[in-house]
N, C-alpha and C positions, 0 to 999 in steps of 0.2 A: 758641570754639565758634560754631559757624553755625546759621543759620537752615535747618531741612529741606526750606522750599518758596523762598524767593528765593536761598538762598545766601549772603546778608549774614551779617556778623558780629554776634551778640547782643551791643550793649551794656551794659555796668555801668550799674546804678540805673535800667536801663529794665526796663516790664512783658515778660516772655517767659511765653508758655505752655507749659507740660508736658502732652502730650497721653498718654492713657491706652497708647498703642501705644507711647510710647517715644520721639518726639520731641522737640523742643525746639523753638519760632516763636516770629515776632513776634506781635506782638497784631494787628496789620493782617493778617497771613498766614492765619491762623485757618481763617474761611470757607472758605479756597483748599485749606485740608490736611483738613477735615472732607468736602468733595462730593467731592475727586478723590480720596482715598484712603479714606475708608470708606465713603462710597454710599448713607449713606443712603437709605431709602424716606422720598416726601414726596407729600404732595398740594397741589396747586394750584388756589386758591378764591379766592372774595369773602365777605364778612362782609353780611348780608343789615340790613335797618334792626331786623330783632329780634332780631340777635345774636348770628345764628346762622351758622356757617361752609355753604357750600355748595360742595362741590367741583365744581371745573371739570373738572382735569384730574389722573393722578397716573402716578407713576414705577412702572411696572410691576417684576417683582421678575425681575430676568432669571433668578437662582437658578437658582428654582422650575418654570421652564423649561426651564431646560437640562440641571437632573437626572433628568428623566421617561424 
């Protein structure tokens, strides 16, 4: 069995992640198979000295656009 974003071989007694879609990764591949294949919406901020999140910037929903 392979890895569905590098390609390598999963091996025996190592961590591999099962992804809710139906994959199989490494545990390093993760990040890579969550932003390019499911796309999350995210926001991009700083944590203020009270604690508080403050967004900078965020991933607009292309969606919601392109179905109007």
């Amino acid at each position: 069995m392979n890895c569905a974003v590098c390609g390598n071989e999963l091996l025996c007694d190592r961590a591999v992640f099962h992804c809710s879609c139906g994959v199989y990764l490494h545990a390093h591949c993760w990040n890579n198979h969550v932003i390019q294949a499911h796309q999350p919406e995210f926001e991009i901020g700083v944590v203020n000295l009270s604690g508080e999140f403050e967004v900078r910037s965020a991933k607009e929903n292309t969606e919601a656009t392109s179905t109007e």
